[in-house]
N, C-alpha and C positions, 0 to 999 in steps of 0.2 A: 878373487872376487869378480862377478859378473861385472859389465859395467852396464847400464840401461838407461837410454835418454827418455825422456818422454817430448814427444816435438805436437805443439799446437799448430793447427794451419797445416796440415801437412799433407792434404790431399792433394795442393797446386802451388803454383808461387813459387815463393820467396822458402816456406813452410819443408816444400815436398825438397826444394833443392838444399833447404839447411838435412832433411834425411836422410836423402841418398849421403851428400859429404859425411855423415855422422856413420855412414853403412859401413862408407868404406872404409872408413877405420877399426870397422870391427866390433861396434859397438849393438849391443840391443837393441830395440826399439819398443817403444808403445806410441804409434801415431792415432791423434787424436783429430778431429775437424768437424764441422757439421756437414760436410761434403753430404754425396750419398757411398753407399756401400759399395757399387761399382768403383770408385772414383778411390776409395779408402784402399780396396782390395786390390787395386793397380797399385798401387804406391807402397804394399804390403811387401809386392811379389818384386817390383822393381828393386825395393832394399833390402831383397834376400838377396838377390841379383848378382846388387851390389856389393855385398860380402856381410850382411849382418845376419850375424849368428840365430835370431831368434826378432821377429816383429809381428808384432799383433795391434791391433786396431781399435779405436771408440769411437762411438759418434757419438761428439759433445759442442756446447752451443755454449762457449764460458761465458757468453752474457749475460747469460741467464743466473741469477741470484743461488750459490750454492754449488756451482757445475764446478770448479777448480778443486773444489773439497770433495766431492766424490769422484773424481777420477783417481785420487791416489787412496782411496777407501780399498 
């Protein structure tokens, strides 16, 4: 079975560094932030880089009333 995180905040920080760690394990990814696309699409490529098999991207704003419910939609 795949494994696949999903990491909030993950354009910068705290977020981007919990990714990369999660990459190099090997692990999927779905990075999420309300970053913009530049900033997403760097942190896509750095944790394929990394060693993650497979990372794709959302821009999402979870403060926003309903945003944690559709990302895993």
């Amino acid at each position: 079975m795949d494994r696949i995180a999903l990491v909030t905040g993950a354009s910068r920080g705290i977020g981007h560094a919990a990714a990369l760690a999660l990459a190099g394990r090997g692990l999927g990814l779905v990075l999420a932030a309300e970053g913009t696309v530049a900033e997403l699409e760097a942190a896509v490529a750095a944790c394929r880089a990394a060693g993650a098999p497979r990372a794709e991207w959302l821009l999402a704003d979870l403060a926003l009333p309903g945003a944690a419910e559709r990302m895993v939609e």
